[in-house]
C-alpha positions in Angstrom: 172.4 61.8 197.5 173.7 63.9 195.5 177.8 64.8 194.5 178.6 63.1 197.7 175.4 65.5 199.7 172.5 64.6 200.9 171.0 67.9 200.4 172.4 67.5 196.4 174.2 70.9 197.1 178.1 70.5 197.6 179.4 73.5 198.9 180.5 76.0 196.3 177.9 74.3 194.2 178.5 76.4 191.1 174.9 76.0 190.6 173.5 77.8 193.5 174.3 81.8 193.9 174.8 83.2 197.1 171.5 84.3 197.6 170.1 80.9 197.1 172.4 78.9 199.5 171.6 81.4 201.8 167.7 81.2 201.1 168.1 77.3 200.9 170.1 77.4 204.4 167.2 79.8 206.3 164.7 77.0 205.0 166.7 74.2 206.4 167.1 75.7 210.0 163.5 76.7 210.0 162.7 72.9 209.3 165.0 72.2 212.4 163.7 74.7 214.7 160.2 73.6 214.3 160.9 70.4 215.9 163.1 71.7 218.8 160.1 74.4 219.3 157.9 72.0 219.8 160.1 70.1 222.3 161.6 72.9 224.5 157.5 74.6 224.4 156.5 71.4 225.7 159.1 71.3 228.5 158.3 75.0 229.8 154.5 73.7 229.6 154.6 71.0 231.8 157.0 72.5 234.0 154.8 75.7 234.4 152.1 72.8 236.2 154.1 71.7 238.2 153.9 74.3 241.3 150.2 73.6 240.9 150.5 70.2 241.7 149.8 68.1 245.2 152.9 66.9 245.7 154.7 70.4 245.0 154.4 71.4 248.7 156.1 67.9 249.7 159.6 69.2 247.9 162.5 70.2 249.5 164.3 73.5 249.8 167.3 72.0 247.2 164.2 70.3 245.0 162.8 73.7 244.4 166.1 75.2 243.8 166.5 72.6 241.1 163.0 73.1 239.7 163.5 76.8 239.2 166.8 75.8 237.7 165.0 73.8 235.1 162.3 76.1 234.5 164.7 78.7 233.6 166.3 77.0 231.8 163.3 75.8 229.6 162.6 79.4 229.4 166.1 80.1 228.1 166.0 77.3 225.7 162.6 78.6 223.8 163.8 81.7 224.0 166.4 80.8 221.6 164.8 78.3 219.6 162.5 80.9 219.2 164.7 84.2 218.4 165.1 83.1 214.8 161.0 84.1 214.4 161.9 87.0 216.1 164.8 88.0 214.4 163.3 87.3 210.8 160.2 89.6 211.8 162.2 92.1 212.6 164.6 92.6 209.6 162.4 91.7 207.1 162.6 92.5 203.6 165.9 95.1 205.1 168.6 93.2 203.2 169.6 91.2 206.2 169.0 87.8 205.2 172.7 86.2 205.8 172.7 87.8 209.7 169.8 86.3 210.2 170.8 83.0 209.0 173.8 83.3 211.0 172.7 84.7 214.0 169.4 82.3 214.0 172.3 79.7 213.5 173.5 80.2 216.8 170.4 80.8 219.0 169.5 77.4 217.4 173.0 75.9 218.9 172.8 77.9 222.1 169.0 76.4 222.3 170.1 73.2 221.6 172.6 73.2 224.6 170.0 74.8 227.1 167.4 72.2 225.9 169.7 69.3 226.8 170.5 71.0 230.3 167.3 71.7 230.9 166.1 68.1 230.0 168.7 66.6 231.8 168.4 68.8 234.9 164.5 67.9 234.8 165.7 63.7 234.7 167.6 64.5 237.3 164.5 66.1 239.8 161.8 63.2 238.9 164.6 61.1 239.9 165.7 62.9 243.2 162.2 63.2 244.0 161.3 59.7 243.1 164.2 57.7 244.1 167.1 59.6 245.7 169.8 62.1 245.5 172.6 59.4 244.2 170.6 57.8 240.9 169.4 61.5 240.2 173.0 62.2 239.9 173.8 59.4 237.7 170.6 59.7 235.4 171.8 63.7 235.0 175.0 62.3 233.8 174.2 59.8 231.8 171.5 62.0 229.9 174.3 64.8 229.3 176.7 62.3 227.9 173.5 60.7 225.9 172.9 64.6 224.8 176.6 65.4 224.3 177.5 62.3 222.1 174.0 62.4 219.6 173.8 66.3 219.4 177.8 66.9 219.0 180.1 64.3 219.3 178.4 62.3 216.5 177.7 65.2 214.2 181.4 66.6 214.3 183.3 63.2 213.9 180.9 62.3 210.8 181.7 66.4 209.6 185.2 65.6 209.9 184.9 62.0 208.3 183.2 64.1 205.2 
């Protein structure tokens, strides 16, 4: 930790220009995206099987609602994650490299948020399907408030404790 950073850069770190932060902050979000890639890729994956499966046909009408729910949403969420890539490719080496870190900055965020729905909303199916309508509900809920208080209640009370 450095000045009072993890990263050692403070912000308006006299040391770094522009440029740099900016190159330094594209880095850091490409770190982050690799992991959520993985994650929200492995979602739409397993829920692309799923239709192929024996025990598809014994879902309900509202199951299958909720399934195609989810898989859009797992859809949406790499879609984001991924738009960063895409973004990158296309605006390369064109002088665009703080849009793209800003932009990519909120795909990431908006992926983040679909990849928690979408996670949740598949919780809540396994559990419908498995156990009932009434601990599906609960297990959706308690996953968004699990999501909601890790991935932004916890990082904006430390942000405003810094």
């Amino acid at each position: 930790m450095v000045d009072g950073h993890a990263d050692g850069h403070a912000d308006g770190d006299s040391h770094e220009t522009p440029d740099e932060k900016v190159t330094r902050n594209w880095n850091e979000l490409l770190q982050e995206l690799r992991v959520t890639q993985t994650g929200s890729q492995i979602l739409a994956g397993f829920l692309l099987t799923v239709p192929f499966s024996s025990r598809y046909a014994d879902l309900t009408d509202g199951q299958v609602r909720v399934y195609l729910a989810v898989l859009c949403g797992s859809v949406l969420s790499t879609g984001f994650v991924v738009a960063p890539v895409a973004f990158h490719r296309m605006l390369f080496r064109r002088g665009q490299r703080r849009w793209i870190v800003e932009s990519a900055n909120k795909a990431a965020r908006a992926g983040l948020g679909m990849l928690a729905l979408t996670s949740s909303g598949v919780l809540y199916l396994v559990f419908d399907v498995t156990v009932g309508t009434v601990p599906a509900l609960v297990a959706f809920g308690v996953a968004l408030v699990f999501f909601t208080l890790l991935w932004l209640v916890l990082p904006v009370v430390r942000r405003e404790e810094a």
